[in-house]
Every structure is written in structure tokens, then in C-alpha cells.
N, C-alpha and C positions, 0 to 999 in steps of 0.2 A: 504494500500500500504506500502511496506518495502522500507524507504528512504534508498538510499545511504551510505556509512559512511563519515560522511564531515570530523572526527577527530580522530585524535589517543585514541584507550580508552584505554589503559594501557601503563605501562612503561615496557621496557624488561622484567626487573623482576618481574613485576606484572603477564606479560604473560605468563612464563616459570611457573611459578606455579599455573597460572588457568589451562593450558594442563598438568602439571605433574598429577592437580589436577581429571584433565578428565581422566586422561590415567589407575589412581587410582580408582576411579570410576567405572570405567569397568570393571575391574576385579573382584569386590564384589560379593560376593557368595549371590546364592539366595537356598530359600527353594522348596521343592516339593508340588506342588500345584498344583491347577485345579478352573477351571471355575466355577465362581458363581453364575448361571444362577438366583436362588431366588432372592440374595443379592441385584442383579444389577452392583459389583464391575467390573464384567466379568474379572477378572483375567487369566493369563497364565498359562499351564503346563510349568514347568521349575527346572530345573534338575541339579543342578551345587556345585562345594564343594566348601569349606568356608574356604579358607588358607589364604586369605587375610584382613578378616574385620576389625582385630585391626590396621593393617596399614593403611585403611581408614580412621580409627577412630584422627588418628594425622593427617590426610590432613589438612589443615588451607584453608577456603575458603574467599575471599575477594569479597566483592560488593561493589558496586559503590551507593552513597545516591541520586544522580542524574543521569538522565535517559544518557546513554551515547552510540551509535552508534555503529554497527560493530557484529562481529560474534564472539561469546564464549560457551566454552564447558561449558556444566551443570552438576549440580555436583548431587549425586544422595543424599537426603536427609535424614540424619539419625534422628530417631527417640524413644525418651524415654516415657514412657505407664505406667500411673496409672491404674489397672483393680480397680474401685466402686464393692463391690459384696455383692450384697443382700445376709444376712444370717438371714433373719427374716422365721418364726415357719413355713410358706405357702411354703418355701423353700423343706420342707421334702416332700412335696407331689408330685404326678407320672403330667405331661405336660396335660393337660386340666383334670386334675381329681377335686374330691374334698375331703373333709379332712377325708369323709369314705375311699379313697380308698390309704390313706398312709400305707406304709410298703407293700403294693400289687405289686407294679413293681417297677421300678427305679426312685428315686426321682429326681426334679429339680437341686436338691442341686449333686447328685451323677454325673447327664448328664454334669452337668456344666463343674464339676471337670476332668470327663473322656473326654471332648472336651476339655479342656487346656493343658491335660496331649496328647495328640494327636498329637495338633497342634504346642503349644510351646517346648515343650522338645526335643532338640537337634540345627540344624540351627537356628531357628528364634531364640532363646534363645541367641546364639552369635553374634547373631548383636542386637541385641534388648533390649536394657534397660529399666525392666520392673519391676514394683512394684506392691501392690496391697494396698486395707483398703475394708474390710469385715466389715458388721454393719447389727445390732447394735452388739454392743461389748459384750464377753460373759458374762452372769450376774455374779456377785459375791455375788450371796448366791441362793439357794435353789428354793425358791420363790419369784422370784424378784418383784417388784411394777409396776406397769404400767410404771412409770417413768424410774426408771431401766434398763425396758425390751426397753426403747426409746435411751438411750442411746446409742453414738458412744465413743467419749474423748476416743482415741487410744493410748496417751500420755503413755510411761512404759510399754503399755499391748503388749508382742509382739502375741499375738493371735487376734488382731486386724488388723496391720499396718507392711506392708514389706517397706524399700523404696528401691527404682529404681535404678536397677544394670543389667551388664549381666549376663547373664546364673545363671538363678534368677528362674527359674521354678522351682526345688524342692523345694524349702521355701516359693513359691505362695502355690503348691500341697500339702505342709505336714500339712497346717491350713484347708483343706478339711477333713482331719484325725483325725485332733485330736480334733475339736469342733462338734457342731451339730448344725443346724437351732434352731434359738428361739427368739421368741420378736416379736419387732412392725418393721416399715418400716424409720428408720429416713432418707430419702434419702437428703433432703437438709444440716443438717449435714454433711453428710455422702462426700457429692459433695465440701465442702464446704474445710473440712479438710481434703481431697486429693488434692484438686486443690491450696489452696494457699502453700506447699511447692516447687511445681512445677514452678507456677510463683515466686517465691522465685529463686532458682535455674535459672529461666530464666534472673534476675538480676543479677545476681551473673554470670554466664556466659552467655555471650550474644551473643553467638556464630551463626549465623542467619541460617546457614547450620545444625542445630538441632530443631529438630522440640518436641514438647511433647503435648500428647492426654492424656481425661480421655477415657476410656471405662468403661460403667455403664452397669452392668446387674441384672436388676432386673425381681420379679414375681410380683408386685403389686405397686400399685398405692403408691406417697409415703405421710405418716401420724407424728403423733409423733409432733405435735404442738398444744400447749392447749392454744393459745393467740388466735386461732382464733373463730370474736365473731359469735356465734350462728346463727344470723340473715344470714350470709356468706359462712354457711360451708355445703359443698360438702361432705358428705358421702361416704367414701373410701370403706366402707361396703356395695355392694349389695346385695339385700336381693331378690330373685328370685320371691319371692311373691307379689313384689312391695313398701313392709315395707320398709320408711325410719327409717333405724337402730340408727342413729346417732339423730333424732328428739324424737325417743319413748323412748332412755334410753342416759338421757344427762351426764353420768356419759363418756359412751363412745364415745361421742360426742368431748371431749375437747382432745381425744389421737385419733379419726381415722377420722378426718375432714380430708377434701383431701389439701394437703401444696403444690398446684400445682405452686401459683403466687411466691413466696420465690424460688423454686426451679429452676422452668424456669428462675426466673430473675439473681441468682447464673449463670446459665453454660451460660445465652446470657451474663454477665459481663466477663467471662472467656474468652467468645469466641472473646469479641472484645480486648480483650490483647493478643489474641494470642495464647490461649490455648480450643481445640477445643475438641469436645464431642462426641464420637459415645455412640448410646442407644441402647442395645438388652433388647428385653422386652420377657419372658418368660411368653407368657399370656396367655387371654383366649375371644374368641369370645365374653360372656356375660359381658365384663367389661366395659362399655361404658367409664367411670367415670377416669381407668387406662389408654385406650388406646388413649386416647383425651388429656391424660396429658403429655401419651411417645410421643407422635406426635410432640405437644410442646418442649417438650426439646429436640427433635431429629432437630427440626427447630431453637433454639435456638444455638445449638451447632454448628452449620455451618456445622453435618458432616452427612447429611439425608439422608436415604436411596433413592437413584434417580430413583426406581421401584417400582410394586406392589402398594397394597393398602393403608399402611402404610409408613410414613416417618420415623420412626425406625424400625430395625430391627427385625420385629419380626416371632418370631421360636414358635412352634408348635410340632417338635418329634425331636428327638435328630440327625438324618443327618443332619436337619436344621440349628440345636446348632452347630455343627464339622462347616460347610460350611462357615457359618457366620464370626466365628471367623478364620478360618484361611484366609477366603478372605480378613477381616479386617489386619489383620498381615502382610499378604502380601503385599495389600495396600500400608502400612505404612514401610515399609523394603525394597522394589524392587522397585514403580512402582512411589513414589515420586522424584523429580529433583526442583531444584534452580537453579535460572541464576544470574549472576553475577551482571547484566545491566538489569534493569527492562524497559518498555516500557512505556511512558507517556501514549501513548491509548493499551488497551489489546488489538488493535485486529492486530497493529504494529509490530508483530512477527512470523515469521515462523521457526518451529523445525522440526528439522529433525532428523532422527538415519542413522548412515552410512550413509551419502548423500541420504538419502531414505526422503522424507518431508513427512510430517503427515498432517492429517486431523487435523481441533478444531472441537471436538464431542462433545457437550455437551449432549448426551444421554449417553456419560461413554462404547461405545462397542469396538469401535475401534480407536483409535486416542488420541489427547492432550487435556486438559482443564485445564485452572488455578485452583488448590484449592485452592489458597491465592495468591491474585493478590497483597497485600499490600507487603508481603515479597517473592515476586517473586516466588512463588511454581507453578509448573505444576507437572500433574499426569498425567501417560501414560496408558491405555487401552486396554484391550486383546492382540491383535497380535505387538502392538508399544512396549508395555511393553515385550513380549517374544523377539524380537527383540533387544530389549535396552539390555540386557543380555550379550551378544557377538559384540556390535558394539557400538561408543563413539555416544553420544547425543548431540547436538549443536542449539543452538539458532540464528536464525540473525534479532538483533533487532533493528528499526528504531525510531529514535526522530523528535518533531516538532522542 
């Protein structure tokens, strides 16, 4: 039930700039997009230009630390993006091939690249502040050692590591260009040294109307930890014959043991600070060992895929790769909102667009659901989210 309001939640001028702040809001440009019927995001077609996002970008949002009464417009929530991007050697090879059939059609590494350059390059780019870190890093010599090829330490290498800015796609896209896949899979690294800049940043400006996500896209399960002991280790290596790879040559054993518990426990620490995780996983049916691990981090990240068989995202031909990410983009640019006044019970809220009330959908097709009930996030859903485009979004939230 939505109580009453028994009390004043703002002071005039607190008001005047939460409506200025709505009114700014609405006018935000969105990108050209379509429905993500795989994803499950179910995204809107939406069609609209982008002359206002940097004036958005100076709205000042203000929330209340206690739950406070009354109806406020929500503000639509901006958001900064680490892309994690696998550049280990399995990269060069074509979406469920195997390493006979590289250089044959289009590699992982190529589809990636040509879905980012698709999706990101133009709107989403201007409102979107967007970095990357590619791993492992490219070797610096010839022949590199196992070691080496495990490597990330981005630190100096700008062939490594972009940080997060707008209209940031061509300096994602020109490290497609000018390296190649090679190495092992350090993903825990890899998560590790993208995500603590970001919560860095999230101290340093605490802005709660900003949101920042990793997106990880890998092809394989992730390896590149030699501490783990024998007795423990999970074989990243399947061997279609049934050979455990990793048991019969212990050399290989201490680089492709699977670093599943380190890596899951990296993005669940993320995620309870605040910094959340989408996983596309570029896999392959036969990988039990991979896709048991993306599941996990795609559950740890708070950001699961809500359909299909899979809790991360995973893609199979390259329409899949395009859909994926641009539903994710979109997501995270158009279809996020913050309220000002959070609700002591989540269910003490009704949203509306244009005096239009919304369903709470927790299947994600049509209507509202909290992404982050701690810092007051709702995301909107197919036709609410195409809707929110042209009409202000408002909350009327009730306290005990």
C-alpha cells in the first residue's frame, strides 16, 4: 500500500531542482535500438537525437539518506563502463570452431570488434562513458613464457588499458587493430585491475545519480594461477577424449587450472560496493568447466541474464554478439532511473510515466523492477522504457 504523505520532503529549492532535474531528464537522447528477445533485456525501438546529454551530464541530483514520503520525479541514471576483453590466443578462432579452423571465417576477436564498432560508435558513445582493459597484455618479446603470456599489469602499456570517457569508441576500436589475440586467460587479474579504478572514482565522486558497470567478454574459462594446489584444480582444458589435461602433464597444470573461486569472489566483492558485472561469454556447448564458471560470475555480478538457459550472456554467431551488447548499452543509457526518496519496503512504490502507472515485472518484458534497491535504481522495460523517452517518470513513495 502507498501511504499518504504525512510530511514535507523537500524545501522549495530542493524541489525546483529535482523537477528542473526531471524536466532535464526527459529530454536525453537515446540511441537506435531494438528488442532483445535472446538477451531477455527486451529493450525498445527508439529513435531520438542527442543535443542535450552534456547538459544532463551537470544536473546535480539530490537524495534523501532517509526514506521520506511524497511524489518525485526520477532522474534517468547515467552511466560509466569498463569493457574486461579477452585477448587470449582462442580469441582468433571463428564462434564454436576449433583451432583447425582459424583464419577460415571470422574470428571471435574480429565479431567482437565489429559489434562494438556497430553498437557504440556515435549516440551511445555521447552519453556513455566508456573504457576498456584487454588481457593478457601484449607480450614483450617474441616468445613469451607461460608466465608472460599470463600476464595483464596494464600500468604505461596503452595497448592494454583505455580509461573511461565519452565518445571513447575509437581508442576502444583502434587496440582491435593494432594487436592480435595471444596468451592465456588471466581473467581474475584482468577483473581485478578494471574494477578497483572504478570504485576508486566512485570515492572520489560520489555522485549516486552515476552508476559504473564492468562488462567482461570472454571465450574461455579463466586460468593463469599457478598457487593452485593440484589436489583442487579444475582443468580449464577439455580434452574431448575424456583426458584430464591438466592431471597427465603437471607442467600445464599450475597455468590452466580453472581460477573460478578468486574470480567469482573478485566481481561478488564488486558487486556489493556497488559496482556490478555483466558476463558475455563467447562459448561453446562442450565447455562444461567454462560455462559453470560464466554462470557464476554472471550470478555474482548482480547483472544475470533473467532468460534462456544461461545466467550470462551467452552468444553463439555474431547477430547474437551485435544484440547482446547493444541491449546491454541501452540498458544502461535509457532504461535506468533513480529516485530521490527510496522506500523503506520495495514494494511501497508506484511509478508511473506521464501519469501512465507501470506494472513491477520482475520477468524484465514490460514494466518497473529495482536493479538496486540499496541506491534506489529502477529499470524500465520494453514499452515503459519506449515510453519514458517522451514523457517525465515519477515515483510516489510511501514510509512506515
Amino acid at each position: 500500500m502507498i501511504a499518504p504523505p504525512k510530511a514535507r520532503p523537500a524545501t522549495s529549492l530542493d524541489r525546483a531542482t529535482l523537477f528542473r532535474s526531471a524536466a532535464s531528464a526527459a529530454l536525453l537522447a537515446l540511441a537506435s535500438v531494438g528488442c532483445g528477445a535472446k538477451t531477455g533485456l527486451e529493450v525498445p525501438e527508439i529513435d531520438m537525437d542527442a543535443t542535450t546529454d552534456v547538459e544532463e551530464r551537470d544536473v546535480p541530483f539530490v537524495r534523501y539518506e532517509a526514506c521520506v514520503p511524497g511524489r518525485f520525479p526520477l532522474i534517468r541514471r547515467r552511466a560509466e563502463v569498463t569493457f574486461v576483453i579477452d585477448r587470449s590466443g582462442s580469441m582468433d578462432f571463428p564462434l564454436e570452431a576449433t583451432q583447425a579452423d582459424a583464419g577460415r571465417s571470422a574470428s571471435r576477436w574480429s565479431m567482437l570488434r565489429d559489434s562494438l564498432r556497430t553498437t557504440l560508435v556515435g549516440d551511445v558513445e555521447s552519453r556513455l562513458s566508456m573504457g576498456a582493459l584487454f588481457f593478457p597484455r601484449v607480450p614483450v618479446v617474441d616468445s613469451p613464457t607461460q608466465e608472460e603470456s599470463c600476464t595483464v599489469n596494464p600500468l604505461g602499456r596503452p595497448l592494454n588499458i583505455i580509461a573511461p570517457r565519452y565518445n571513447n569508441a575509437s581508442a576502444i576500436l583502434r587496440i582491435f587493430e593494432d594487436t592480435r589475440p595471444r596468451g592465456g586467460t588471466p581473467t581474475f587479474e584482468a577483473v581485478r585491475q578494471a574494477g578497483e579504478p572504478l570504485l576508486e572514482l566512485a570515492r572520489t565522486d560520489p555522485d549516486r545519480s552515476k552508476a559504473r558497470y564492468l562488462i567482461v567478454a570472454t571465450d574461455g574459462g579463466p586460468n593463469c594461477n599457478p598457487t593452485i594446489p593440484p589436489e583442487q584444480c579444475v582443468c580449464a582444458l577439455e580434452d574431448p577424449t575424456g583426458r584430464d589435461i591438466c592431471v597427465e602433464s603437471p607442467a600445464l597444470a599450475r597455468w590452466f587450472c580453472l581460477d573460478r573461486t578468486n574470480v567469482v569472489s573478485k566481481v561478488e566483492q564488486f558487486a556489493s560496493q556497488g559496482l556490478y558485472t555483466y558476463v558475455i561469454g563467447l562459448d561453446s556447448p562442450n565447455e562444461r568447466p567454462m560455462i559453470e564458471t560464466l554462470n557464476a560470475m554472471a550470478v555474482a555480478g548482480r547483472r544475470a541474464n533473467p532468460v534462456g538457459e544461461f545466467r550470462y550472456y551467452s552468444v553463439r554467431r555474431s547477430d547474437q554478439l551485435f544484440a547482446t551488447i547493444r541491449d546491454i548499452a541501452t540498458t544502461i543509457t535509457t532504461c535506468a532511473f533513480v529516485t530521490p526518496s527510496r522506500p523503506d519496503d520495495p514494494e511501497n512504490i508506484r511509478v508511473d510515466v506521464g501519469g501512465l502507472v507501470l506494472p513491477r515485472d520482475r520477468a524484465h518484458i514490460n514494466g518497473w523492477d529495482w536493479s538496486d534497491e540499496g541506491y534506489g535504481e529502477i529499470t524500465l522495460y520494453g514499452r515503459a522504457c519506449e515510453r519514458a523517452a517522451e514523457a517525465p517518470v515519477s515515483a510516489l513513495v510511501g514510509c512506515r
